[in-house]
C-alpha atoms as an extended CHARMM CRD file, in Angstrom:
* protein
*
       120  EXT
         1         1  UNK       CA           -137.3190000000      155.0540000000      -25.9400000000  PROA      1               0.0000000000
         2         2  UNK       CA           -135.5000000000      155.1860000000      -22.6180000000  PROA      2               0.0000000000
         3         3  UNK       CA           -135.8790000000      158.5380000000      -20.7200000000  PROA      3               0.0000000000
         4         4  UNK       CA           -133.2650000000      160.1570000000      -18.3510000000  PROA      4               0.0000000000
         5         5  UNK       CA           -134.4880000000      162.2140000000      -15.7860000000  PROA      5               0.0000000000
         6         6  UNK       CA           -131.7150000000      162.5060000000      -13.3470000000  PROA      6               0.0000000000
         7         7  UNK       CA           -131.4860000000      166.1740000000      -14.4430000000  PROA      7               0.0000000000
         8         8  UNK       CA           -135.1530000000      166.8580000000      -13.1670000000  PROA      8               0.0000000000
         9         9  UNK       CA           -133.6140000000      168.9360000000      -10.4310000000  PROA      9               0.0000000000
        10        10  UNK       CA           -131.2570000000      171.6840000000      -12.1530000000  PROA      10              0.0000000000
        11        11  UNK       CA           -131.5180000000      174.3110000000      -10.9030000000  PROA      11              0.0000000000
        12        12  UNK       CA           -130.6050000000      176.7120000000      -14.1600000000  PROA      12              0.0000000000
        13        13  UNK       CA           -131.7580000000      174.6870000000      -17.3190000000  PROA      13              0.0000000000
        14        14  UNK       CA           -131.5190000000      176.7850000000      -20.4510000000  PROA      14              0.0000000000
        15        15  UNK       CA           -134.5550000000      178.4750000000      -21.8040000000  PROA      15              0.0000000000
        16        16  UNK       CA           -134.9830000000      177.8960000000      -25.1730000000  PROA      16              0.0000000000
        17        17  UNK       CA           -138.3040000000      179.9620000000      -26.7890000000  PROA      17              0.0000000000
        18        18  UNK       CA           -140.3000000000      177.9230000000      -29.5570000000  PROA      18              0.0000000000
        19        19  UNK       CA           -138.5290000000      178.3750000000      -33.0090000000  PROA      19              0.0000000000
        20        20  UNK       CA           -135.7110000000      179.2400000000      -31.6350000000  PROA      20              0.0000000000
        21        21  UNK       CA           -132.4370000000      177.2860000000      -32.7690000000  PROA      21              0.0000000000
        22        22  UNK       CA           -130.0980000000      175.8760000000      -30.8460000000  PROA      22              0.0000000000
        23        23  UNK       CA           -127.8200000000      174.6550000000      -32.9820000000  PROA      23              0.0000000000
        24        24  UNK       CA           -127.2120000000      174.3570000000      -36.6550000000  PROA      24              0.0000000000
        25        25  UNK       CA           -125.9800000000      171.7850000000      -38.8510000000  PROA      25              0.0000000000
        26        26  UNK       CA           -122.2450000000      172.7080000000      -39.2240000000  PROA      26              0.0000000000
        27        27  UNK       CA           -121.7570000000      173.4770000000      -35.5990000000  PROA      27              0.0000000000
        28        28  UNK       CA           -118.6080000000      172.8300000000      -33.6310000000  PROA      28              0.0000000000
        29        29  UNK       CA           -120.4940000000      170.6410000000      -30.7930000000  PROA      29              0.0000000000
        30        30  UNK       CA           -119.3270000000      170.2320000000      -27.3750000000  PROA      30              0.0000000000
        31        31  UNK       CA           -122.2230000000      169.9080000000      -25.3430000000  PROA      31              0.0000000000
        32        32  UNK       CA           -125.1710000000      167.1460000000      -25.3370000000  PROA      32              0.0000000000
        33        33  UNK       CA           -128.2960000000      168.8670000000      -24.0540000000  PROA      33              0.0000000000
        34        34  UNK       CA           -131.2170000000      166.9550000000      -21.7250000000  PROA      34              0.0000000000
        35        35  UNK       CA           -135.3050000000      168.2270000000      -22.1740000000  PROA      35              0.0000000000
        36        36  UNK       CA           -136.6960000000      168.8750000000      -18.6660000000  PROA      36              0.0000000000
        37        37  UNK       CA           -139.4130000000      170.6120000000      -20.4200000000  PROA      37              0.0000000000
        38        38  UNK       CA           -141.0740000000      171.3480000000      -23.8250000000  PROA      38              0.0000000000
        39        39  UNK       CA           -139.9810000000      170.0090000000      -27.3860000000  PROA      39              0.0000000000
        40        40  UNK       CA           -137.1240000000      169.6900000000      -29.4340000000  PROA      40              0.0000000000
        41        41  UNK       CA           -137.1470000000      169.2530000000      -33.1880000000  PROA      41              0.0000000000
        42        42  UNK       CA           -133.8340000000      167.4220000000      -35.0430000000  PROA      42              0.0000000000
        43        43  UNK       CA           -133.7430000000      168.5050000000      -38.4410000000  PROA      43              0.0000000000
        44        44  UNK       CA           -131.4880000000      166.9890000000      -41.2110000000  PROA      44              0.0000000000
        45        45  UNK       CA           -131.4320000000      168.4260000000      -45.1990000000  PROA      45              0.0000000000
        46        46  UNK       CA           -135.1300000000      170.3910000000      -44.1750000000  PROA      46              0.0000000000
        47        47  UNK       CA           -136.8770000000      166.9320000000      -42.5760000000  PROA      47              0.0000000000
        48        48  UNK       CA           -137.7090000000      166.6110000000      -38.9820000000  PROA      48              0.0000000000
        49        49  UNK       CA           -135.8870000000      163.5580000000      -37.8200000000  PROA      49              0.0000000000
        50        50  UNK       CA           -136.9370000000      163.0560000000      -35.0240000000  PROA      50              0.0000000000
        51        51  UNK       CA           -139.0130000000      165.0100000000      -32.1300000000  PROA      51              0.0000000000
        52        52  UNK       CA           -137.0420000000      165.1700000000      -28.7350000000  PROA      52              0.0000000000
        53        53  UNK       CA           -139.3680000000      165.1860000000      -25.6120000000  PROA      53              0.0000000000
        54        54  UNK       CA           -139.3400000000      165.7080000000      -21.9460000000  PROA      54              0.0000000000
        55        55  UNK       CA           -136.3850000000      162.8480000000      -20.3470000000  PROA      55              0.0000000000
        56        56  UNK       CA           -135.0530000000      162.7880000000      -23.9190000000  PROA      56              0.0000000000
        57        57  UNK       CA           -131.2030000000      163.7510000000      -24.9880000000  PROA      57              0.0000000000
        58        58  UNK       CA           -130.1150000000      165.0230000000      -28.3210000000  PROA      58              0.0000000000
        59        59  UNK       CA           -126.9140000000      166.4370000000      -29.3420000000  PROA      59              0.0000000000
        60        60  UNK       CA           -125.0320000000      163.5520000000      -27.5250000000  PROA      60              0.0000000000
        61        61  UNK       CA           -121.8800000000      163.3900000000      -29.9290000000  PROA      61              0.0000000000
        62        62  UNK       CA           -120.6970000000      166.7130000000      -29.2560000000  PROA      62              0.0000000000
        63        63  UNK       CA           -119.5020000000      165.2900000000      -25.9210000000  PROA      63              0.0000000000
        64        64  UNK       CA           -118.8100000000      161.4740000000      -27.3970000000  PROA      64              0.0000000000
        65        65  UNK       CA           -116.4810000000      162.8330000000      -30.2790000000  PROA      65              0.0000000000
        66        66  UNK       CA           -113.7380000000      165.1860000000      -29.6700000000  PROA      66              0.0000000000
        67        67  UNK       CA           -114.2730000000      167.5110000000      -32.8170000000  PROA      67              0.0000000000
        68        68  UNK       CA           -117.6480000000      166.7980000000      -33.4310000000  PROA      68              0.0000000000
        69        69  UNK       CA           -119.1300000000      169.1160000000      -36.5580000000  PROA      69              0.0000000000
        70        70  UNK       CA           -123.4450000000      168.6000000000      -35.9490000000  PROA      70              0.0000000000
        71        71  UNK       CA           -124.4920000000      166.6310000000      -38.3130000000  PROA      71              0.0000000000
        72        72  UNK       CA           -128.0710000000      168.0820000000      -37.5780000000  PROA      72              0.0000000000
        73        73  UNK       CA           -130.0540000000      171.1810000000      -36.5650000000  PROA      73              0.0000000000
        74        74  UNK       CA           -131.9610000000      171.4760000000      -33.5390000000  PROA      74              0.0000000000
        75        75  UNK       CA           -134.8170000000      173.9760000000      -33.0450000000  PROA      75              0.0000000000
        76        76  UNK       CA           -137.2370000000      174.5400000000      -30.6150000000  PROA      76              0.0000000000
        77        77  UNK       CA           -140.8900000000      172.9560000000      -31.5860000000  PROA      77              0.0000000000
        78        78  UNK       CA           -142.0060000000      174.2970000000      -28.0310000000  PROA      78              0.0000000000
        79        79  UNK       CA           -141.0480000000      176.6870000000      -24.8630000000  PROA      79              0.0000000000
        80        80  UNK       CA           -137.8070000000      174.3680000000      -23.9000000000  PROA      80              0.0000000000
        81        81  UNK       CA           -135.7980000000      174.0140000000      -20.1880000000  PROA      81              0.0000000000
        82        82  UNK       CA           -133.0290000000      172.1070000000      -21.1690000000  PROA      82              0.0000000000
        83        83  UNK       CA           -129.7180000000      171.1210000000      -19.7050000000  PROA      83              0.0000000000
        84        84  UNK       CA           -126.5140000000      171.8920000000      -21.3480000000  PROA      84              0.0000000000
        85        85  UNK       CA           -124.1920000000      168.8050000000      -20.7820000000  PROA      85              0.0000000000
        86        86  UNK       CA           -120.3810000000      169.4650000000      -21.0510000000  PROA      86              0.0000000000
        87        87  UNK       CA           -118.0050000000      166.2170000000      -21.8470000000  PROA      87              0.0000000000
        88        88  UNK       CA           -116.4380000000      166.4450000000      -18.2360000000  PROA      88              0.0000000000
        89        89  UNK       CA           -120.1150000000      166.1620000000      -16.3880000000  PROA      89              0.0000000000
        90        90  UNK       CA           -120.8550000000      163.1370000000      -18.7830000000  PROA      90              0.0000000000
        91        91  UNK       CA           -117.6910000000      161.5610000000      -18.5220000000  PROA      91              0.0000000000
        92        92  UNK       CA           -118.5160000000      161.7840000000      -14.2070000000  PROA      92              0.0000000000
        93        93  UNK       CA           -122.6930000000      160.4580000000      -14.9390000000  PROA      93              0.0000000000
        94        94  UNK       CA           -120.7360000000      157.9850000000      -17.0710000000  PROA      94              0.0000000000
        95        95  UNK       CA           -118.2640000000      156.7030000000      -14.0770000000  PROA      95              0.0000000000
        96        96  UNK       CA           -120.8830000000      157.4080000000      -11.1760000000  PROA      96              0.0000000000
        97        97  UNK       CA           -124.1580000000      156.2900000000      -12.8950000000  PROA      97              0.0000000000
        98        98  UNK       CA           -123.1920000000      153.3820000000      -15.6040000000  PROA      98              0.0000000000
        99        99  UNK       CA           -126.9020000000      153.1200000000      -16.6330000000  PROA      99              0.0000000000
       100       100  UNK       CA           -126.6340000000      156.5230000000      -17.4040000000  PROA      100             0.0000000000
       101       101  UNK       CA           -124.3340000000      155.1610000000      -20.2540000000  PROA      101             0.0000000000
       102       102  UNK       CA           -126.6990000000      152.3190000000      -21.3170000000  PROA      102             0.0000000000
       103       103  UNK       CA           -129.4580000000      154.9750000000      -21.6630000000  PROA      103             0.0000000000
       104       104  UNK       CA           -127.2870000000      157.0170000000      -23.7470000000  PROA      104             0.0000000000
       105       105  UNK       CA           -126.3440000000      153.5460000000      -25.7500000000  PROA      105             0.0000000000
       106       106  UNK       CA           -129.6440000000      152.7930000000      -25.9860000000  PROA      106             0.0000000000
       107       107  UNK       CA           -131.0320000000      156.7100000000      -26.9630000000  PROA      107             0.0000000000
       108       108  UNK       CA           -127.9150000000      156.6570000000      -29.8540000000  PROA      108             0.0000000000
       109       109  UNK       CA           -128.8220000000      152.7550000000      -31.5270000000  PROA      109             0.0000000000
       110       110  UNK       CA           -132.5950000000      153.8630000000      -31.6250000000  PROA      110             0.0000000000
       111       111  UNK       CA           -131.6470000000      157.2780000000      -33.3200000000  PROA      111             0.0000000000
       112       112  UNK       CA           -129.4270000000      154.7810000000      -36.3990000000  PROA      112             0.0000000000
       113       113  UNK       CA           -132.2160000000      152.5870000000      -36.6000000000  PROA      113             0.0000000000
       114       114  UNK       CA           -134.7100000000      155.4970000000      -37.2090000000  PROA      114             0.0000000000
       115       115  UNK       CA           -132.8890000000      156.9540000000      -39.6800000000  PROA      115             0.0000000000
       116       116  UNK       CA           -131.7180000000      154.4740000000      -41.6710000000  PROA      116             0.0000000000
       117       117  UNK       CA           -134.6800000000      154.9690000000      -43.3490000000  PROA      117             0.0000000000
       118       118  UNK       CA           -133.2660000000      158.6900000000      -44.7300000000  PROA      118             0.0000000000
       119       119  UNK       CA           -130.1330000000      156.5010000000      -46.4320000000  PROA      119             0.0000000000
       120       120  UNK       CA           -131.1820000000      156.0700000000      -49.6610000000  PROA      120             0.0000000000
């Protein structure tokens, strides 16, 4: 899984304590968010998902889709720095970085291949 880590140097991540939540299913989303450091568990209808780790993203349709509702909850599995991501700074990586948006391309057709094993 591809990592970003051009957010390695922020200098005020988000502290996030373990088993806290983030966000919940249901959610109006409008920000992505980036680990710098701990754990993040995805959890759809009570199953963990997927585990987000340090360089990972998660929450990356709140700033792809203009209304986005989550479709998941996010929790912390561990102490958590993250990096709240607004849909103005990722439209800017997006035009200054493009690999930024292969990552993200790559991060988002990993995530449907995973969990087209939860479709029944």
């Amino acid at each position: 899984m591809p990592t970003i880590d051009i957010f390695r140097l922020e200098p005020n991540p988000l502290i996030f304590s373990a088993g806290q939540t983030i966000f919940n299913i249901g959610d109006h989303g409008d920000l992505m968010y980036a680990v710098l450091e701990g754990e993040v568990n995805i959890i759809v209808n009570n199953t963990i998902t997927e585990t987000t780790i340090v360089g990972g993203v998660f929450g990356e349709m709140g700033v792809v889709d203009d209304d986005h509702i989550r479709t998941a909850t996010a929790v912390a599995k561990t102490d958590c720095k993250l990096v709240a991501i607004n849909r103005k700074r990722f439209m800017f990586l997006v035009q200054q970085t493009p690999y930024f948006a292969v990552e993200i391309m790559q991060i988002l057709a990993g995530r449907l291949h995973r969990n087209d094993r939860y479709i029944p």
